[in-house]
matplotlib code that plots the C-alpha trace (Angstrom):
import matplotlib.pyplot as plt

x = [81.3, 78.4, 75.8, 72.0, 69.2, 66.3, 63.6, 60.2, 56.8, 54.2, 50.6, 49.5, 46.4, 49.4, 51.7, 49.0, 48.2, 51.9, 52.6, 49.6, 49.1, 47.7, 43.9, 44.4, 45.1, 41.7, 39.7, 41.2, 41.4, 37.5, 36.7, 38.0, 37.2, 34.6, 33.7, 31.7, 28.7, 29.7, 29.6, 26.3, 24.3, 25.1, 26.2, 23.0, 20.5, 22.0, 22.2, 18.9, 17.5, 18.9, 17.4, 13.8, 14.2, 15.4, 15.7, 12.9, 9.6, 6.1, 4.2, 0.3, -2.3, -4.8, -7.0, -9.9, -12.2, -13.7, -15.0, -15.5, -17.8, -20.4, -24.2, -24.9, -22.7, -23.9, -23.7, -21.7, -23.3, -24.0, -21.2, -18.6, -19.5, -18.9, -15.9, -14.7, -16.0, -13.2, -10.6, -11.2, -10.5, -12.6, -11.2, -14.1, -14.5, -15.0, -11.5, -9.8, -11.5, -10.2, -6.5, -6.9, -7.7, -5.1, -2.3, -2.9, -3.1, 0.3, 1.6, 3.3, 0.0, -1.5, 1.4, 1.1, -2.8, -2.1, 0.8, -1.4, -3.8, -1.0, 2.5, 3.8, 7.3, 6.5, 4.4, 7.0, 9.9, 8.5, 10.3, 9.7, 10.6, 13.8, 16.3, 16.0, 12.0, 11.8, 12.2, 14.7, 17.2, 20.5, 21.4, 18.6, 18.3, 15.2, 13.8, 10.4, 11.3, 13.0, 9.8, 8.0, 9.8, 9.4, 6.2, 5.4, 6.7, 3.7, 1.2, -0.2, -3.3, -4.6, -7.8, -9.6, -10.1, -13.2, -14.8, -13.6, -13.0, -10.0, -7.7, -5.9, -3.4, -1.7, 1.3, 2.2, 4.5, 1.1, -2.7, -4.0, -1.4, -2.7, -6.1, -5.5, -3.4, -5.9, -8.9, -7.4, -6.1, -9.7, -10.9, -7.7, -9.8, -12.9, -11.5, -9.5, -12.7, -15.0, -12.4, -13.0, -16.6, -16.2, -13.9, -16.0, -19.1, -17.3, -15.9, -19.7, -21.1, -18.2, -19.3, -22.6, -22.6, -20.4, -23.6, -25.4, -22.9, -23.0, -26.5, -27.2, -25.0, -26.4, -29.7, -28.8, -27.1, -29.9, -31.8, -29.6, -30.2, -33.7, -33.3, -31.3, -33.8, -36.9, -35.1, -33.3, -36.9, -39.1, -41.5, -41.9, -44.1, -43.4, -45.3, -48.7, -47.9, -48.0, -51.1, -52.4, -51.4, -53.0, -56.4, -56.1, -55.7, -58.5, -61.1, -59.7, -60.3, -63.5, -64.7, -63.2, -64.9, -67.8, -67.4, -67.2, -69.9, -72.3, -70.8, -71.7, -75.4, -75.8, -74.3, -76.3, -79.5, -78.9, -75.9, -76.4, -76.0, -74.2, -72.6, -70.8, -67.9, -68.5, -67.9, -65.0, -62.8, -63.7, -62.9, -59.7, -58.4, -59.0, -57.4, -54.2, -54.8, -54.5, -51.7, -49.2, -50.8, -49.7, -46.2, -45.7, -46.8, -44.3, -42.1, -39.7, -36.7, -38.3, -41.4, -42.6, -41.6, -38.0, -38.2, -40.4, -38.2, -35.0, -37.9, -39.2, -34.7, -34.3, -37.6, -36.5, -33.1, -34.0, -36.6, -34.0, -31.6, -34.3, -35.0, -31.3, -30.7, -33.8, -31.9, -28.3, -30.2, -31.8, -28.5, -26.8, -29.8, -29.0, -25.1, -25.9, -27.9, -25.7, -22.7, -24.4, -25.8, -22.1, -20.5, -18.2, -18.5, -15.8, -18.3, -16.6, -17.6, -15.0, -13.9, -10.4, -10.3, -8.3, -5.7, -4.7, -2.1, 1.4, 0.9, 4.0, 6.9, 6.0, 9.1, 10.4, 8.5, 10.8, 14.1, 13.2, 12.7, 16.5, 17.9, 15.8, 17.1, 20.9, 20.8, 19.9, 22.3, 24.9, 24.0, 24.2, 27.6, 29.0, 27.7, 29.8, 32.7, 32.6, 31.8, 35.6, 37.1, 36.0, 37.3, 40.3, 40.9, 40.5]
y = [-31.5, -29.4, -30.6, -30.0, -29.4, -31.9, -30.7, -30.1, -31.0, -28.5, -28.7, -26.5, -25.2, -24.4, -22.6, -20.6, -19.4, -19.2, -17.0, -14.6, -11.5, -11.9, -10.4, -12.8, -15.6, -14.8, -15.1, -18.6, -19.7, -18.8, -20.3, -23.3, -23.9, -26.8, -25.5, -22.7, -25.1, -26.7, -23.7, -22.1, -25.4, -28.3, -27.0, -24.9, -27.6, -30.2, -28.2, -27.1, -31.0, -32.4, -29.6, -30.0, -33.7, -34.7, -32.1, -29.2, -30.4, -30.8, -27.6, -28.0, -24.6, -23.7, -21.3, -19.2, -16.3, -13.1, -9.8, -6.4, -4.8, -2.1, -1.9, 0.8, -0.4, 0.5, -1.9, -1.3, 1.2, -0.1, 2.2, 0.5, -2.4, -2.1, -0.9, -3.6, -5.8, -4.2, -4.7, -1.0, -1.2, 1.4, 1.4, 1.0, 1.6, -2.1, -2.6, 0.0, -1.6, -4.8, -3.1, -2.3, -5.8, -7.4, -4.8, -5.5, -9.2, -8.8, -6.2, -6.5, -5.8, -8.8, -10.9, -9.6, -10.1, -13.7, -14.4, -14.3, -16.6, -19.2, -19.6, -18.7, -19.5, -23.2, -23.5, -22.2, -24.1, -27.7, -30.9, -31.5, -28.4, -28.2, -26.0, -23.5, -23.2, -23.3, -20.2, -19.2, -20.3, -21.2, -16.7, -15.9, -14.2, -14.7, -11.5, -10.4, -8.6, -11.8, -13.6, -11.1, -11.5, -15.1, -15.0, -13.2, -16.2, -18.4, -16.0, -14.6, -12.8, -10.9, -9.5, -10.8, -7.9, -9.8, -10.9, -8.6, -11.6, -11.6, -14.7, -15.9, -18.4, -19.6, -22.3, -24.5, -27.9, -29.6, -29.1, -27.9, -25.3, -24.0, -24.1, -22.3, -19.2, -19.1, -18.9, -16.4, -13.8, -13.7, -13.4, -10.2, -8.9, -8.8, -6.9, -4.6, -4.2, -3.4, -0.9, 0.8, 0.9, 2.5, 4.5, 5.8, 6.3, 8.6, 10.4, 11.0, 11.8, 13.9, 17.0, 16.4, 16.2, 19.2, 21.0, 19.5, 20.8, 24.1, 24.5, 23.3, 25.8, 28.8, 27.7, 27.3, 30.5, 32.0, 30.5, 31.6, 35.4, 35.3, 33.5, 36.5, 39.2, 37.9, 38.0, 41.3, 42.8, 41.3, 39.4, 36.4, 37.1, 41.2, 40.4, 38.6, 41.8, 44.5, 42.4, 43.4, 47.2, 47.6, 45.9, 48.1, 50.9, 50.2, 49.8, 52.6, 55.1, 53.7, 54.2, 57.7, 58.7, 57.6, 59.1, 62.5, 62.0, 61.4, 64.3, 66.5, 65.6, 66.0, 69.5, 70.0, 68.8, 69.9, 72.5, 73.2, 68.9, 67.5, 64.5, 66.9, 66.7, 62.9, 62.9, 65.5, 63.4, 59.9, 61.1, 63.3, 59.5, 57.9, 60.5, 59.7, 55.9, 56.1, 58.6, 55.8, 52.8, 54.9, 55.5, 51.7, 50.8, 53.3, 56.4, 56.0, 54.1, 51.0, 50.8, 47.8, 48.4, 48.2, 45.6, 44.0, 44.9, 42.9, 40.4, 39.7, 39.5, 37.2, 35.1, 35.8, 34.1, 31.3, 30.3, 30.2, 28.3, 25.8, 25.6, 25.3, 22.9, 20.9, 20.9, 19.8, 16.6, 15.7, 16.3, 14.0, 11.2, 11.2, 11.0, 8.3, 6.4, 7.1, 5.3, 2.1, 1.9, 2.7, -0.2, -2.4, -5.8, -8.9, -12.2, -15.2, -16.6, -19.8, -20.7, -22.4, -25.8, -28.3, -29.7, -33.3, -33.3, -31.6, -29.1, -27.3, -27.0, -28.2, -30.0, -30.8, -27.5, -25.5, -27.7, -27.6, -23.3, -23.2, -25.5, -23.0, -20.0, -21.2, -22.5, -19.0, -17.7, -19.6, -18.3, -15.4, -15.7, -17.3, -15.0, -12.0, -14.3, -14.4, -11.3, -10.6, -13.1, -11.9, -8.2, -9.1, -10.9, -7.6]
z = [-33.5, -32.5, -29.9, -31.8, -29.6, -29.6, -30.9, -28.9, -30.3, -29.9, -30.5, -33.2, -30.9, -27.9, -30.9, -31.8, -28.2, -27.4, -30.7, -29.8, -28.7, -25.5, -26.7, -29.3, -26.8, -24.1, -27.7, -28.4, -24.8, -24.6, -28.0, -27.4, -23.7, -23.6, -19.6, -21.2, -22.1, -18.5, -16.5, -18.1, -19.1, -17.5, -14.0, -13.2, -15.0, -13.2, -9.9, -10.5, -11.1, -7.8, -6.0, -7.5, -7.8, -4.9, -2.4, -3.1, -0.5, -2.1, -1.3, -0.9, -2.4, -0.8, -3.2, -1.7, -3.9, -2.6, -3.7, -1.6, -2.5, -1.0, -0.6, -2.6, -5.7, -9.0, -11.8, -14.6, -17.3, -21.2, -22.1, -19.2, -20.6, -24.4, -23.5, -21.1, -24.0, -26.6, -23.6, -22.2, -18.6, -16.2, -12.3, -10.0, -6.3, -5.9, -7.9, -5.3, -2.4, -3.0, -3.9, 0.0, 1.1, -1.0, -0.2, 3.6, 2.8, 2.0, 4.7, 7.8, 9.4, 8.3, 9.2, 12.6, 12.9, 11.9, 13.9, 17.3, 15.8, 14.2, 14.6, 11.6, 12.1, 13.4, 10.0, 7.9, 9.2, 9.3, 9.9, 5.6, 4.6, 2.5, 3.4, 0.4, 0.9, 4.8, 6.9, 7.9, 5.1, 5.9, 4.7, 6.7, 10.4, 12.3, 13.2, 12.4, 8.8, 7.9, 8.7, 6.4, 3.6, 4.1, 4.3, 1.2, -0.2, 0.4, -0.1, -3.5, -4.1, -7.2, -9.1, -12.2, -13.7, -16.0, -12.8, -10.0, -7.9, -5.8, -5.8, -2.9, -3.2, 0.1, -0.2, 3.3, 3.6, 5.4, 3.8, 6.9, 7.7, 4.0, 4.8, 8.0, 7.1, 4.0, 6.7, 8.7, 5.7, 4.9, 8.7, 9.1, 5.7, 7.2, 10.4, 8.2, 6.4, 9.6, 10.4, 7.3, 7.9, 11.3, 10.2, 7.2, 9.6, 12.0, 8.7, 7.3, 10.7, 11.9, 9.9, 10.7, 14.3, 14.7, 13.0, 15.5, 18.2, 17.3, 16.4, 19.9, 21.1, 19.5, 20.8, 24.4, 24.0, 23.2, 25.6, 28.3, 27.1, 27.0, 31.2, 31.9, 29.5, 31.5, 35.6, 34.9, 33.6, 35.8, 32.6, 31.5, 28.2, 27.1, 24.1, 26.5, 29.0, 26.0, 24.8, 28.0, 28.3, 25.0, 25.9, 29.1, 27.2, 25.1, 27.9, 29.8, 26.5, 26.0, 29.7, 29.6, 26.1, 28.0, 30.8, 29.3, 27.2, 30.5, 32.0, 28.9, 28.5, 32.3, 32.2, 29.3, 31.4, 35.1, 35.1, 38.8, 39.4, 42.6, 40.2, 38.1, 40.7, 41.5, 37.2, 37.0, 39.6, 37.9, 34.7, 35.9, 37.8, 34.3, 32.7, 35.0, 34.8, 30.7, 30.8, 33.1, 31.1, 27.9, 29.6, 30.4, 27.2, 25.9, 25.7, 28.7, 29.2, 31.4, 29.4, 27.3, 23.5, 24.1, 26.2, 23.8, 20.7, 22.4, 23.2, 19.9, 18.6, 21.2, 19.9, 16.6, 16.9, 19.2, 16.1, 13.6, 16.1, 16.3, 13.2, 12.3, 14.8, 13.2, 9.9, 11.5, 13.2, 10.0, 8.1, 11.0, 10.5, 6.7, 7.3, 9.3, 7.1, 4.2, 5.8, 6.9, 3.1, 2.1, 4.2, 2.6, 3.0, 2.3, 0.6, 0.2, -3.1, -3.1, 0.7, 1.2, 0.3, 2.0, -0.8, -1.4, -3.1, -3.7, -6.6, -6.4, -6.8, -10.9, -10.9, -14.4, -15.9, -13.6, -14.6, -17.8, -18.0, -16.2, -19.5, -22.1, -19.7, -19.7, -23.6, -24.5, -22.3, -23.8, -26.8, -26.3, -25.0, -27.2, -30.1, -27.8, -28.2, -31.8, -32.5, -30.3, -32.4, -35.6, -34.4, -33.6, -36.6, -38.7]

ax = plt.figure().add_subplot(projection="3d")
ax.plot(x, y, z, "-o")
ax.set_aspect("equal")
plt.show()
């Protein structure tokens, strides 16, 4: 008599997966695996409710409002403005200075400036702090990056482009610490912004002063030539000294004409006269006394004109070097008053208030976005899994 073998009960689900090919078996291992829903729904909601529940620390905001802005700002034409009514956004200077002041709210520079004034890392790592909000986190060094990136945590600051007010949020375990590091952003904006003002004066003076330099430069040079014109020729004034010469000449020709004309009428009169001779040499020595005043005045090499030529050039350009330092230190005065009218300036239209109460984190909102976040997920997985099934089917 033959021995028969027992035989085994298997599930039909087990048969199925046991008779498949093994494509066909991952499809109906995933399809029927209930840890699915665990693994994206339940696990992370539930994780994510203990933490914000019971662990996450109450975070106090401290909100403060500014705008930068300049003296000389323009308001916005009827145009800009029926197109900012229609939702047309038109960039400003006002818009890109407070760009500036927000970037560098947000900088490493900042968080420096700040860090002599507060200790950031005791604020940001205090006794209440959880372990997933403090710094440094448990996966987290200590060095000064590190601290930056923390940082950026707390801090949030951004434009309302209807209003051109600049929002700055600043988040802190303590209401005080909030209130503090808010204050002294805005205090590391105003230096930042007083730098920018210096800086922008030199910038619109720079150009102008250098005119003033050089102008000055041409006149001194100038200056200096007509110093060395008047001790290498012996004159101070060619022009007064020519003045002179010619008056001299004058008289002299006029004393000379009359001269002769005496002489003529008394040789007319008395031919045989003794003061014909007395008259011949007077008139012969004013003869000789024109002839060297007309040779200083001019037609040799050291007499007036050319001396008086190189004169009047060196009078010449020493006028327009005046003239054109005149313009370069009116230029500078206008520079200068252009840049203090041009200074930005940092007005704090809502200072930071001292918070009294825990606003963040918004517990159940933020549980409840995870559940949404993983339901979808879910969805979405499982609608990949069927789609595999249903392909593997055909």
């Amino acid at each position: 008599m033959k021995h028969q073998a027992t035989p085994t009960f298997v599930p039909a689900g087990v048969a199925d997966l046991n008779g498949a090919r093994p494509e066909r078996r991952v499809t109906l291992l995933l399809a029927r695996a209930p840890w699915l829903f665990i693994g994206i729904v339940v696990v992370p909601t539930t994780l994510a409710a203990i933490y914000f529940f019971f662990i996450a620390a109450p975070l106090y905001v401290s909100e403060a409002q500014f705008v930068v802005h300049s003296r000389n700002s323009s308001p916005v034409s009827n145009l800009g403005s029926k197109l900012q009514s229609v939702g047309v956004s038109l960039g400003s200077e006002s818009e890109t200075d407070a760009y500036e002041v927000q970037e560098y709210m947000v900088s490493r520079d900042a968080l420096a400036a700040v860090n002599h004034r507060l200790d950031i890392r005791h604020m940001l790592a205090r006794p209440e702090a959880d372990f997933l909000t403090r710094f440094p986190r448990p996966f987290e060094g200590t060095t000064f990056e590190n601290l930056f990136h923390g940082y950026k945590r707390f801090i949030k600051v951004g434009l309302d482009n209807q209003t051109d007010i600049s929002v700055l949020r600043v988040k802190a375990f303590r209401p005080g610490d909030a209130q503090q590091l808010a204050n002294a952003l805005l205090d590391a904006g105003e230096a930042l912004v007083n730098r920018l003002n210096e800086r922008a004066m030199q910038d619109a003076v720079a150009q102008a002063q250098r005119q003033v330099f050089e102008a000055q430069a041409q006149l001194n040079s100038v200056q200096g030539r007509m110093t060395a014109f008047r001790n290498r020729e012996q004159v101070v004034d060619p022009e007064r000294a020519s003045a002179a010469g010619v008056d001299m000449l004058s008289k002299l020709e006029v004393d000379l004409a009359s001269l002769r004309a005496e002489r003529a009428g008394l040789a007319a009169s008395t031919p045989q006269s003794p003061q014909l001779p007395v008259l011949d040499r007077r008139i012969a020595a004013y003869a000789t006394q024109l002839d060297l005043e007309r040779a200083r005045q001019a037609g040799e090499a050291n007499s007036l004109a050319p001396k008086l030529g190189e004169y009047e050039q060196l009078t010449l350009e020493r006028k327009l070097d005046s003239e054109a330092l005149e313009v370069a230190v009116a230029s500078l005065e206008s520079a200068r008053v252009d840049a203090r009218r041009q200074q930005l300036f940092i007005e704090r239209v809502v200072s930071p208030d001292l918070p009294d109460k825990a606003t963040q984190p918004r517990r159940a909102l933020t549980v409840l976005i995870v559940l949404i976040s993983s339901l979808i997920l879910y969805g979405i997985v499982s609608l990949v899994i069927a789609g595999l099934r249903e392909h593997h089917q055909r």
